[in-house]
C-alpha positions as a printed Julia matrix, in Angstrom:
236×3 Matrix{Float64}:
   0.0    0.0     0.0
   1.5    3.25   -1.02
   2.27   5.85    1.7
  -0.83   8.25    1.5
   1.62  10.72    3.83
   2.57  12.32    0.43
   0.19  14.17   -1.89
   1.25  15.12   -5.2
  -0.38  18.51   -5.93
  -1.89  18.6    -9.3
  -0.8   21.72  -10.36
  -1.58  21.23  -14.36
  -3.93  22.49  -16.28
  -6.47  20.17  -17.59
  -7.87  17.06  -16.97
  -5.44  15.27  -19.78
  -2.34  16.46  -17.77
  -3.82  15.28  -14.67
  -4.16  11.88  -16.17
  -0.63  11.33  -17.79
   0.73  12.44  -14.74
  -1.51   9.98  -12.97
  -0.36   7.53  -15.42
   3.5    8.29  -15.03
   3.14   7.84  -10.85
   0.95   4.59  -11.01
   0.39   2.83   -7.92
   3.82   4.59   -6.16
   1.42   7.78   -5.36
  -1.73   7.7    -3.6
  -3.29  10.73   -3.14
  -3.92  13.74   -4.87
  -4.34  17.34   -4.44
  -6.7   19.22   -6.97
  -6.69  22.81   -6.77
  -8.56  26.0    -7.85
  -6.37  26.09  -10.12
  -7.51  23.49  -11.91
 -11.55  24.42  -11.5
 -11.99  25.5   -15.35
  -9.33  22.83  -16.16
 -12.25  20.1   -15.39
 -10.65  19.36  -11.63
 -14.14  18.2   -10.22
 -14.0   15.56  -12.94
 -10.38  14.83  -12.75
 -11.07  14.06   -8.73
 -14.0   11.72   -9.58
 -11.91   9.87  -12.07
  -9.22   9.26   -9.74
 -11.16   8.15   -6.91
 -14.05   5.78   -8.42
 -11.65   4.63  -11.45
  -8.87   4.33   -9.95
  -9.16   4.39   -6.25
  -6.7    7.19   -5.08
  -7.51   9.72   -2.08
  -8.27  13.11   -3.16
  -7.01  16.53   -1.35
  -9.57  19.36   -3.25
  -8.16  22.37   -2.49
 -10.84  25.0    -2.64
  -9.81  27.59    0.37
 -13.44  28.54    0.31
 -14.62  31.84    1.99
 -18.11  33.2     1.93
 -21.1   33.98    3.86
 -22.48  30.9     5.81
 -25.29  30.06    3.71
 -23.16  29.66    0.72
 -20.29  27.39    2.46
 -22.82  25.52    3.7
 -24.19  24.88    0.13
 -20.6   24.85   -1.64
 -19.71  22.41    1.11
 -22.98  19.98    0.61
 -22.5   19.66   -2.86
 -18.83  18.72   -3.12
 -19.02  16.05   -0.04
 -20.91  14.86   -2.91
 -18.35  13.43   -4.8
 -16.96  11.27   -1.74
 -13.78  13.55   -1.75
 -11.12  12.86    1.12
 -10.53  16.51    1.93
 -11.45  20.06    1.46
 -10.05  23.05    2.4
 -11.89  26.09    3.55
 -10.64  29.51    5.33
  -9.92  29.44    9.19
 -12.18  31.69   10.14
 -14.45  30.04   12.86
 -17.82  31.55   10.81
 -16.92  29.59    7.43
 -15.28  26.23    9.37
 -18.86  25.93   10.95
 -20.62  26.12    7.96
 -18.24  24.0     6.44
 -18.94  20.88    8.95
 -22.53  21.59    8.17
 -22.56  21.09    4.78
 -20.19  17.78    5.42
 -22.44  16.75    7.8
 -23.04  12.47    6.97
 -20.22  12.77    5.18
 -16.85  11.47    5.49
 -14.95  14.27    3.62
 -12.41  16.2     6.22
 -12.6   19.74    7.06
  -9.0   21.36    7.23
  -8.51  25.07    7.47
  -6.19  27.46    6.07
  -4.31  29.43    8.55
  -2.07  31.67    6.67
  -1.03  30.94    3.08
   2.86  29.79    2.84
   3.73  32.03   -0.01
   3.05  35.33    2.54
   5.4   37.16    4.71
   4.78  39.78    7.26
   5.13  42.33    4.3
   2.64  40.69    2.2
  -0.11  40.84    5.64
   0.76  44.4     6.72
  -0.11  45.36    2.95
  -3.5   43.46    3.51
  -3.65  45.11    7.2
  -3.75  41.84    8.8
  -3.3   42.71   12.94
   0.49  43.17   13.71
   2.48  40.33   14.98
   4.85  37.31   14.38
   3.36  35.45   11.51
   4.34  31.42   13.52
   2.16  33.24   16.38
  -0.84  34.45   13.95
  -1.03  31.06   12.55
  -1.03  29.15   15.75
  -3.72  31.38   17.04
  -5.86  31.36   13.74
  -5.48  27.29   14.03
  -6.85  27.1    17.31
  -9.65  29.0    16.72
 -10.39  26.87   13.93
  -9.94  23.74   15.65
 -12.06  24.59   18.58
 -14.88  25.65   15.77
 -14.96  22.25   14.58
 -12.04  21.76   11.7
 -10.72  18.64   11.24
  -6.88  19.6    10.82
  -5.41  22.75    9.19
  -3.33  23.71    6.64
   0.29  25.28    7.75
   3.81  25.26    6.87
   6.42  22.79    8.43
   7.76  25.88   10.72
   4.81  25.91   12.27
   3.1   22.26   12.74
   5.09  21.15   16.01
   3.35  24.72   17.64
   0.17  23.45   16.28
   0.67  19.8    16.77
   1.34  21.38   20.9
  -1.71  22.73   21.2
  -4.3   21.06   23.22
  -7.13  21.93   20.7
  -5.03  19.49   18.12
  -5.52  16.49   20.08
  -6.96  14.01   17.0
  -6.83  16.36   14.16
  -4.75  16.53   11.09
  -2.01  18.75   10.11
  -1.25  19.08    6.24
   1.83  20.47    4.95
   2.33  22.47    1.74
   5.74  24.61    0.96
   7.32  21.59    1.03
  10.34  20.9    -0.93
  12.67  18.44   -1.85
  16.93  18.7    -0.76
  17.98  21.03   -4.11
  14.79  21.96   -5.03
  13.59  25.64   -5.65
  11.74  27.81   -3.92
   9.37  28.44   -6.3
   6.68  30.92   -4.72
   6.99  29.4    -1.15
   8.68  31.39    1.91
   8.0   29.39    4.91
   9.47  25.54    3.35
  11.12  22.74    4.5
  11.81  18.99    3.6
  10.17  16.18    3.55
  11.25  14.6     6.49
  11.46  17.77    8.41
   7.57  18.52    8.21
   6.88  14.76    9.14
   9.26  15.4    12.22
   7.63  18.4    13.2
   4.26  16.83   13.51
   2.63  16.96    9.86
   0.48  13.95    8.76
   0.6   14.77    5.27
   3.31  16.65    2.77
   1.91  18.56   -0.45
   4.56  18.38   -3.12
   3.59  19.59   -7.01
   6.55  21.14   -9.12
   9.69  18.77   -7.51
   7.3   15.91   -8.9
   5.69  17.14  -11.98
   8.45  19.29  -13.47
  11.02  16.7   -13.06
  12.52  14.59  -15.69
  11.59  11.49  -13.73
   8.54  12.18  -12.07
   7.92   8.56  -10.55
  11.67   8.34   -9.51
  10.91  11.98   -7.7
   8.04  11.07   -5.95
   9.57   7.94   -5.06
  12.67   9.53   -3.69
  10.68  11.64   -1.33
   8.64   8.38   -0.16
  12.05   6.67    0.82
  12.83  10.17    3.02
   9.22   9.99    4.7
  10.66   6.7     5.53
  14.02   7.04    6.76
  14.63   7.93   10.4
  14.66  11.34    9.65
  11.39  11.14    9.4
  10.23  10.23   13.05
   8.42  12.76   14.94
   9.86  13.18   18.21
């Protein structure tokens, strides 16, 4: 059984892509992120066609944020599809409308905290309050744990923090900005490996362009499977 720990993030732009790349990581991946990105791109029938054809686990990766009524609604008709996960904003108003509309459903809940590609810089020019970003997330995580999320969404600096609080007792913590030994940045600011995230208390890794832009993309994904594995790997 492949270790479900990694999801490769879809990050191409139509349902053909998503396939071949599907095809070129066979049974050595998964699970599957599917992102807004990929909403025009025919996403919603990419995810069904991995899950019911083939069986994978799929991440969709909406960070939803409205009024009540319609997250409740969005929510209801994705859970739908028998997705594995969906992503909504932290804020406590939109996680409880999220569990709502999941309600009977087995689809998981996790919340965004703040997005990995921002600095300070980037939140004082959106006049988000004043403080240490690590401390911002933590306290935008617990809030949306206690509201009812199933896990969040935060970078690797900041899942042992989370994993610590008492309000993450049970719940998941998924980990994008995560990048291979060698790999670029890309857009991220707050990365770290593999086996670093796993150590610091993540359940899951999100990995896109290491995998899909390499020249191997099985032998990528695979290489970051055997770190997962090694002892580097073992959270404390």
């Amino acid at each position: 059984m492949p270790d479900d720990r990694l999801i490769v993030a879809m990050d191409v732009p139509n349902v053909v892509a998503g396939l071949e790349l599907a095809a070129l990581l066979g049974d050595s991946v998964s699970f599957y992120k599917i992102g807004l990105g990929m909403l025009t791109g025919g996403g919603l029938a990419l995810a069904n066609e991995l899950k019911q054809d083939q069986g994978k686990r799929i991440f969709l990766d909406m960070k939803l944020f409205d009024i009540s009524a319609t997250i409740e609604a969005a929510v209801r008709g994705i859970a739908a599809f028998d997705l594995d996960f969906l992503t909504v904003h932290g804020d406590p108003h939109v996680v409880r409308a999220a569990r709502q509309g999941a309600a009977g459903s087995d689809m998981k809940i996790l919340a965004v905290t703040i997005l990995t590609s921002l600095d300070r810089n980037d939140l004082d020019a959106s006049c988000i309050k004043a403080g240490n970003i690590t401390d911002l997330v933590q306290e935008r995580a617990g809030l949306a744990l206690m509201a009812g999320a199933d896990g969040v969404i935060a970078s690797p600096q900041e899942a042992g923090l989370i994993r610590a609080l008492p309000e993450a007792a049970g719940k998941l913590i998924v980990t994008p900005g995560v990048r291979p030994v060698g790999a670029d940045r890309g857009d991220q600011k707050r990365v770290a490996t593999p086996a670093q995230a796993v150590a610091n208390g993540a359940d899951h890794v999100v990995v896109g362009r290491p995998i899909w832009q390499a020249a191997d993309p099985r032998a990528a994904a695979q290489d970051i499977l055997r770190e997962l594995s090694s002892v580097q790997a073992t959270a404390p």
